[in-house]
Structures are given as structure tokens and as C-alpha cells.
N, C-alpha and C positions, 0 to 999 in steps of 0.2 A: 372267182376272185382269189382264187389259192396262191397265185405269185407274188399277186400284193399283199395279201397275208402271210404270205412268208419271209415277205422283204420288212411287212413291218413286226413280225414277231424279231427278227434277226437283230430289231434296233432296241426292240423292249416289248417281254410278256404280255401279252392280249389273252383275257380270259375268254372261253368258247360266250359267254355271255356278252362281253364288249365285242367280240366278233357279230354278233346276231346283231347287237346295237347299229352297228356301220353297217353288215349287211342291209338294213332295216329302210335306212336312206339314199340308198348309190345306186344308179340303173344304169345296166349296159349299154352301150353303143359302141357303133363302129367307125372309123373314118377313113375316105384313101387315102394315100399319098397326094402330099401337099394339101391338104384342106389346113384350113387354120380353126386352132379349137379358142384361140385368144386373139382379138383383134385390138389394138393400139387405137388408144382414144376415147376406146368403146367399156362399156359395165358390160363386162360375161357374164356373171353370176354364178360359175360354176368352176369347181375342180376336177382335174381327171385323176385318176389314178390308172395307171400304163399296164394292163395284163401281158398287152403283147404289141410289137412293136416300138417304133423309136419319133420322137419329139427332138426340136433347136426352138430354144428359145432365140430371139434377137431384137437389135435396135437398128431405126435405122440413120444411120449418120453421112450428111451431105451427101445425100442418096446414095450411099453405100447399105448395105445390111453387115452388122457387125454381131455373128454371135455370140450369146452371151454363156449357152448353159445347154448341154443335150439330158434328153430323161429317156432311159431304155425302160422293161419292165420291171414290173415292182415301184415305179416313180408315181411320181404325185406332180402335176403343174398347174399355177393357178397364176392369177394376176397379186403377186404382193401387193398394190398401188391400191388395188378393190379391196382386197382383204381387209388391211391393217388399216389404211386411210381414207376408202372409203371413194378413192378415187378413180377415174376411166382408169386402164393399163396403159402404162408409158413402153409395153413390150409387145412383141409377137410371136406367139407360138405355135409352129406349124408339123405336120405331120412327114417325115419326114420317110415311111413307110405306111403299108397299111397298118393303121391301131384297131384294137381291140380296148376297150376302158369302160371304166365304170366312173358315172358323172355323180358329184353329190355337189348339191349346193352350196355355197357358199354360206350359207345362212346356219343350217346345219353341222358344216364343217365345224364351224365358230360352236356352234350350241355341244356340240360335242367336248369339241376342248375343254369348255366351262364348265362340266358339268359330268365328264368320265374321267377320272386323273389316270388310267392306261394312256390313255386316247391321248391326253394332255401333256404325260410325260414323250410318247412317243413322238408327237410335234415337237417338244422341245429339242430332241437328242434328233432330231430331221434337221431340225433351223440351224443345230451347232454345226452339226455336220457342214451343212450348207454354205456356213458361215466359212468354217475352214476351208472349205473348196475354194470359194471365193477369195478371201484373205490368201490362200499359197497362189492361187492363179494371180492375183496384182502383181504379190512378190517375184513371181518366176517372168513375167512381163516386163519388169522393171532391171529387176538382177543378173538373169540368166541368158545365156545366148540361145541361137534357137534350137541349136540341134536339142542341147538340155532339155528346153521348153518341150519339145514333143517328145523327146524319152521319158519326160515326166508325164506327159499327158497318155501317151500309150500303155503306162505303167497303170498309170489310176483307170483308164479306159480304154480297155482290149478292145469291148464290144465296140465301141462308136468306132473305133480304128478301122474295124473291119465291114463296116456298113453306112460309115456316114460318106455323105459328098466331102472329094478332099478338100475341096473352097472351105468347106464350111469349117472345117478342122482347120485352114490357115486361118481364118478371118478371127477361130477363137482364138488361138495362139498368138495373133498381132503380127503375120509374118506374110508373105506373098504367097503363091500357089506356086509359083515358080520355086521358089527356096523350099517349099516343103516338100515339090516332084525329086529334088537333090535330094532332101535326106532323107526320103525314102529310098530312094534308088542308093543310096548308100549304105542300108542297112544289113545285106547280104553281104560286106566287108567284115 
């Protein structure tokens, strides 16, 4: 579990004790390429947190799939909808390499927040973060042309750049596959 505790000590102090804590609830597994660890519709019950390998969250819209969010390691994916409201996931998230993860329940995830304030602060300074990703991604959808849009996006995410499907990287960015093969193939100007 060291990458994910290094990714969450990176965000906020985890004493070796709140580590044993989270240790205490997460068991490993593996998944291949393309398994879905979160199905739409459906109660997972479970969070991952990403050792190794990469995750696309997405929707799917008039039978398009439209990504919404990639998690390399060190990430955490879960269903928000289950989480917070208690509801099936209105998302999909699928394996997008083989993973490596450690699964903690949902149930604990929550008992944890409540009850370790590391643990709690550390969700909070995840969700802002999260929130800002989201918040500059609408804005740069909205405002920006696309070559921007992807100079922005390769800037914040080298790694996805270099191992996700390009569809999936257009479909985040709101652009065609076609327009994104251009400003790639422009980039060595």
C-alpha cells in the first residue's frame, strides 16, 4: 500500500497509527484490463484505492460513453451517488490497465472519516482538490479552444497522456479523435 500512502501523506500527515488504521480495513486485489470495478445503476459497496495501474471514470450519454475523470496510482475511486446519497452509481469505472488495489468498504471508508480527523482531513483536501479539477475542466470546456484544452490537460496529466486510449482523452476534453490526432501530430512544431 506505500503509493497510496504516499500519495495520501503528500495531501496531509497520516500518523504510522492512522496508517495501521486504514491498513486494518483494505484488502488487495487485482483486476485486468477493462473489468469494471463500478457499475451504473448498481450499489458497489466498495472503494479502491489505485497501487498500481490506471482507471476512466464515465457516462454514458445517447449511447456515447463520455469520460468524466481518469485515476492513475495513489487514487481512490468510488461511486459519489453510493457514498454521499446512498444511491446506485449514475457512473462507470473501468480498468483501463491491469490494477493492482486495495478495496475498503464503503461503510468503513465513511466510519473512518467520522471518527480519525488525519483520515478526515485528508478526504477533505482529496474532494477540494477534486472539486478544482472539475470546476477548471467545465471552465476550459466552455472558454478555451482545444489545442488549450489539451495543453492544459497534458500539463495536469503527463501520465494519462502517455497510456490512456486517445478516444478517451478526446471524449474528456469534449473534442473528436480526429482534432485531437491534429494536435498531437502538431506538437513536434
Amino acid at each position: 500500500m506505500r503509493k497510496v500512502i504516499d500519495t495520501i501523506r503528500s495531501l496531509w500527515p497520516l500518523s504510522d497509527e492512522t496508517v495501521s488504521a486504514l491498513e486494518a480495513v483494505v484488502e488487495p486485489c487485482r483486476f485486468p484490463k477493462r473489468s469494471r470495478l463500478i457499475r451504473k445503476s448498481e450499489y458497489n459497496r466498495y472503494a479502491y484505492f489505485i497501487e498500481r495501474g490506471m482507471t476512466r471514470s464515465y457516462w454514458v450519454v445517447d449511447g456515447e460513453e463520455v469520460t468524466t475523470s481518469f485515476s492513475v496510482e495513489g487514487g481512490i475511486v468510488f461511486s459519489m451517488d453510493e457514498l454521499y446519497y446512498g444511491r446506485p452509481s449514475e457512473e462507470e469505472v473501468e480498468t483501463l490497465e491491469e490494477v493492482e488495489a486495495w478495496r475498503i468498504p464503503l461503510a468503513d471508508l465513511t466510519r473512518l472519516w467520522e471518527t480519525n480527523l488525519e483520515l478526515c482531513n485528508w478526504g477533505r483536501i482529496a474532494h477540494q482538490n477534486e472539486y478544482r479539477r472539475l470546476h477548471r475542466s467545465h471552465q476550459e470546456r466552455l472558454a478555451l479552444p482545444a489545442r488549450e484544452r489539451y495543453e492544459a490537460f497534458r500539463r495536469q496529466f503527463p501520465d494519462v497522456c502517455r497510456r490512456a486510449n486517445l478516444s478517451y482523452i478526446a471524449s474528456y476534453l469534449g473534442i473528436t479523435l480526429s482534432t485531437l490526432s491534429r494536435l498531437r501530430a502538431g506538437e513536434g512544431r
